[in-house]
N, C-alpha and C positions, 0 to 999 in steps of 0.2 A: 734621792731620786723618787721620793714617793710622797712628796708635798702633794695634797689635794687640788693645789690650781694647776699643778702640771697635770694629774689623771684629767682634771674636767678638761684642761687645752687637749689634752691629747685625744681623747675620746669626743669630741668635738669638732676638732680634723679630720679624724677616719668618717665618721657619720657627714662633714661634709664633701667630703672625698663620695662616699657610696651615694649621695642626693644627687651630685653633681655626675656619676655616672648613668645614673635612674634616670636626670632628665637625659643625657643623649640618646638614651635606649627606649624610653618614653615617647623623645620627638619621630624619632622614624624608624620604627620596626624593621630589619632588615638581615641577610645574613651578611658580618663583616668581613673585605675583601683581606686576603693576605698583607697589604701593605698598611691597611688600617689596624690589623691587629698587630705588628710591628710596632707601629706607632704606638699605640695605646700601650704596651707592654713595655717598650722603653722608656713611656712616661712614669709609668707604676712604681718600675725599678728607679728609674730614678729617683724619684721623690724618695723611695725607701733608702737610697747612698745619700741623698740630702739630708735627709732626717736624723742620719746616723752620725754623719759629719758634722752638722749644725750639734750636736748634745754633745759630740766629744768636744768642741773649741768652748763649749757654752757652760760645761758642767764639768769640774773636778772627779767626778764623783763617779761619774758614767762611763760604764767598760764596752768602750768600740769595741773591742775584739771580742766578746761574747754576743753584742749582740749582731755582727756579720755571719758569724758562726750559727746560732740560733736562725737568722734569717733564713743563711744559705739553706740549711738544714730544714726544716718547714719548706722554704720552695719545692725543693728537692721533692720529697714527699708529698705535695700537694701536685706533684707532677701525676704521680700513682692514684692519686681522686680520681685524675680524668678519667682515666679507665674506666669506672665505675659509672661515672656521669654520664659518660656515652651511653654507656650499656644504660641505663634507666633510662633517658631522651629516647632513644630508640626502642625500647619495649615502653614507654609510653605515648611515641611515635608525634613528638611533639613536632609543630610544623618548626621547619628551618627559622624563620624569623622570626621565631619565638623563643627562640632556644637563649639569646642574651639575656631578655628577662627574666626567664625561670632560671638559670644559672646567678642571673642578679640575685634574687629574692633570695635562693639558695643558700646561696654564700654568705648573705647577711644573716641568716636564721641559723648557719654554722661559725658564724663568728662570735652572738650571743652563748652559743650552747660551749665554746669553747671558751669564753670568756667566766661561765660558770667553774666547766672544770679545771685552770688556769686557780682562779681562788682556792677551792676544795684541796687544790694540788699543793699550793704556795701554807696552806691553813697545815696540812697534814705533815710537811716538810718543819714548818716552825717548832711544831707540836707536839713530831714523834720524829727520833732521830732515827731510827730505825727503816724509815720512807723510803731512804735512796739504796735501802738494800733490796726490797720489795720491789721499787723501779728501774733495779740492775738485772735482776734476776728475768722480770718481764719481757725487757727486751732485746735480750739475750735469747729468751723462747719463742719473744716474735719473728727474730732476726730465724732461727730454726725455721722457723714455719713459713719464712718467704725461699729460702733454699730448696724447700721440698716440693715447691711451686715451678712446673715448666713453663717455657716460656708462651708453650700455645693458653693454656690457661691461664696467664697474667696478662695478655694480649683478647684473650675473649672470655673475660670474666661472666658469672651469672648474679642475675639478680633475682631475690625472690624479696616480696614485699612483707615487711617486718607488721610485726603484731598491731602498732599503732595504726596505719594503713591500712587492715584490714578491718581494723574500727572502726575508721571514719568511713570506711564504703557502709556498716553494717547501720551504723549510727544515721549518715546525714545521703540523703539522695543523692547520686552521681548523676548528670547529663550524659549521654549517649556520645558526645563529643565535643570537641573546642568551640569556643564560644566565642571565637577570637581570639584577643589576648585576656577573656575577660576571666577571673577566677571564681565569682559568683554571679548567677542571673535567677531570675524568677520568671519559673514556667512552670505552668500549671496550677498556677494556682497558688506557688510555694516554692518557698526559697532552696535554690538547688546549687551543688558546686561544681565545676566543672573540673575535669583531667588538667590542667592547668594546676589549679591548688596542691591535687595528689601529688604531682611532679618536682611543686617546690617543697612540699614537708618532705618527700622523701629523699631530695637531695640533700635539705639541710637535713636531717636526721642521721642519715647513710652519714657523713660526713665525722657525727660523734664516734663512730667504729676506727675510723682514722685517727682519732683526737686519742686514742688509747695507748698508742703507741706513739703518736708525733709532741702530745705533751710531754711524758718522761722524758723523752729525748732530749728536750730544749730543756729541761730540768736540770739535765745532767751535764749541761754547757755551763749553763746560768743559774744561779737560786732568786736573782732580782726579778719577783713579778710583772715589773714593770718592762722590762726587755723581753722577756715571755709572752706578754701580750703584746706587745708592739710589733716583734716580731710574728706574730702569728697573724697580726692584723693585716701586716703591707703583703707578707705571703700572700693571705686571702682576697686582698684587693684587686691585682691581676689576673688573676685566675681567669676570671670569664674571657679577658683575651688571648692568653693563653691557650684556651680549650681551643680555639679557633685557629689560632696560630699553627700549634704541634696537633690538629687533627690528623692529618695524613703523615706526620712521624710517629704518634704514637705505637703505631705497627710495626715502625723498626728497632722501634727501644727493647728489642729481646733481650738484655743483658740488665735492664734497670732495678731489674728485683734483687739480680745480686747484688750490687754496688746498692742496692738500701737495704739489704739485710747486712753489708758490712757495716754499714754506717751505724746502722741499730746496734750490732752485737759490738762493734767501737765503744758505742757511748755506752751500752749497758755495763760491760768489764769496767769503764772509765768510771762509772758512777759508785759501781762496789768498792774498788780502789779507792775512790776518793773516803767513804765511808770507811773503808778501816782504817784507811791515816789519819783519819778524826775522829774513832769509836768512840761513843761515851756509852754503847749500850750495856745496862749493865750485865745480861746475861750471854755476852761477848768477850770473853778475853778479861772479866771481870772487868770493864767497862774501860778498858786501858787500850792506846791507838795502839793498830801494829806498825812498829816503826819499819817494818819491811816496803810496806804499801804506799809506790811511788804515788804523787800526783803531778797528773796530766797536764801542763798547759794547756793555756785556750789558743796562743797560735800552733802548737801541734797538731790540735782536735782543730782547727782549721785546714789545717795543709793537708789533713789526711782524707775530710772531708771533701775538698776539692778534686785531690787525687783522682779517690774513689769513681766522684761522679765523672768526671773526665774518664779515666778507663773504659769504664761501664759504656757511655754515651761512643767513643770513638769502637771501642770492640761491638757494638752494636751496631753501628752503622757501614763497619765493614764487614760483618757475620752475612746483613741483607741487602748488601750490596753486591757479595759473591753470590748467594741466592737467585737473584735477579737478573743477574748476567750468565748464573747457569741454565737460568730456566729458556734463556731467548736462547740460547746456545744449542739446547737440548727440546727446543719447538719442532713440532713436527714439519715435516712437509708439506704447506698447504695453508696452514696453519700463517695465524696473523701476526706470531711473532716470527715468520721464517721470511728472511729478505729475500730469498732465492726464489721464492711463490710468489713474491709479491714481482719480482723482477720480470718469472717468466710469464705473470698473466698480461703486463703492460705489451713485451715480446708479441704473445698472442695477439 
């Protein structure tokens, strides 16, 4: 799975996959309706179950089940970007029909940056057996650190602008405002960039923060770099309708951070495990496996994966659905969620 003319087809695909969204987003600036972002989002995932089915009939070699697992897992998580996206779009206060592009540009400047750490990862796993102990241990501490997160702060994240952002305002002139959709213009005499630009570094950038925890994971499904990054590719390639899509659900996803801090502290224990049924380090058990230390299937780490987010997603949707029915319940008098005001003003 890792012949040079598969990486150039395949990395050739995705690039014309992202041109091919570029020009729709290019031809008419717009904000996408509900039923448009369905569509697009069913096309994505599709092609991502094509892709995956076309390499199993096509290839001996290629493991469906790690890389559905890996996929589902990346989506899953790149569900949690939005969060963050929003909250930057809006303290950058980008207009509505612009918001596809700078999520385009974004996601393509985060699939490069993760495409780096993807090698680095693949390079250090070859190199040093000891890797997936370090990447067990991590997300195990990440998964900690999503637990101790409520759900009003995972739902109204903050955003403060990272060191490089602050460089490029100190370095290169900023315009006073949008320029359109344009991300450089010359006024004044000199070439200037507009909040545009800032909004697509900091997405794609912001997005390496995620890469820290979402790479080990698919790590810990798969060691084939090549299902690592494919996987993270077609994740990243919906995205943008996606954000459009689960706008107005992401508020109800109160429960998402736990069912992905399960999924994290899953794979993390899964990757330790798997590492000491295969220790060769030496300053471990004198470099000898422990034969105690089960290993996981990948349709296990499937089914549990699925579970998870099923839980999560349905217990979330009935948490803010009681909510929502208590609050019209519990509306005052007078008040525009109270039927009985609205009933008696019509009366009057």
């Amino acid at each position: 799975m890792h012949e040079t003319s598969l990486w150039i087809a395949t990395i050739a695909f995705i690039v014309a996959l992202f041109v091919f969204d570029f020009a729709i987003v290019i031809r008419r600036p717009h904000v996408p309706s509900f039923r448009e972002s369905v569509f697009w989002s069913m096309f994505y995932i599709g092609i991502a179950i094509v892709f995956g089915a076309t390499l199993h009939f096509w290839s001996d070699t290629f493991n469906t089940g790690e890389y559905f697992a890996g996929y589902i897992t990346e989506k899953s998580l790149s569900v949690d970007n939005l969060f963050v996206f929003l909250v930057i779009m809006t303290r950058f206060a980008v207009p509505p029909k612009y918001r596809p592009k700078v999520l385009l540009i974004g996601i393509a400047i985060a699939l490069v940056l993760r495409g780096l750490f993807i090698w680095a990862g693949a390079a250090a796993i070859e190199h040093f057996s000891w890797t997936f102990y370090i990447f067990g241990a991590f997300l195990v501490y990440t998964a900690f650190g999503l637990l101790k997160e409520d759900s009003e702060e995972t739902a109204h994240p903050e955003y403060k602008e990272s060191a490089l952002i602050r460089g490029i305002r100190k370095l290169v002139p900023v315009t006073d405002g949008y320029r359109g959709g344009r991300m450089t213009v010359r006024e004044l005499g000199k070439r200037m960039v507009t909040p545009m630009l800032i909004v697509v570094i900091a997405l794609g950038t912001t997005d390496v923060l995620f890469a820290l925890d979402s790479i080990p994971a698919i790590f810990g499904l798969t060691k084939d770099p090549y299902i690592v990054f494919t996987a993270n590719a077609f994740a990243l390639l919906g995205l943008r309708q996606l954000f459009f899509l689960v706008d107005g659900l992401l508020q109800r996803l109160v429960y998402l951070h736990y069912g992905l801090a399960a999924i994290l502290a899953f794979i993390g224990v899964k990757l330790v495990l798997e590492a000491l049924h295969v220790n060769s380090v030496s300053w471990i058990n004198d470099g000898e496996p422990f034969a105690w230390a089960p290993a996981i299937s990948t349709a296990t780490s499937l089914m549990v994966i699925l579970g998870t987010l099923t839980i999560a997603t349905v217990a979330s949707l009935v948490a803010t659905r009681k909510q929502r029915v208590g609050a019209t319940v519990g509306a005052p008098e007078g008040s525009a969620g109270s039927k009985d005001a609205s009933d008696d003003g019509e009366t009057k």
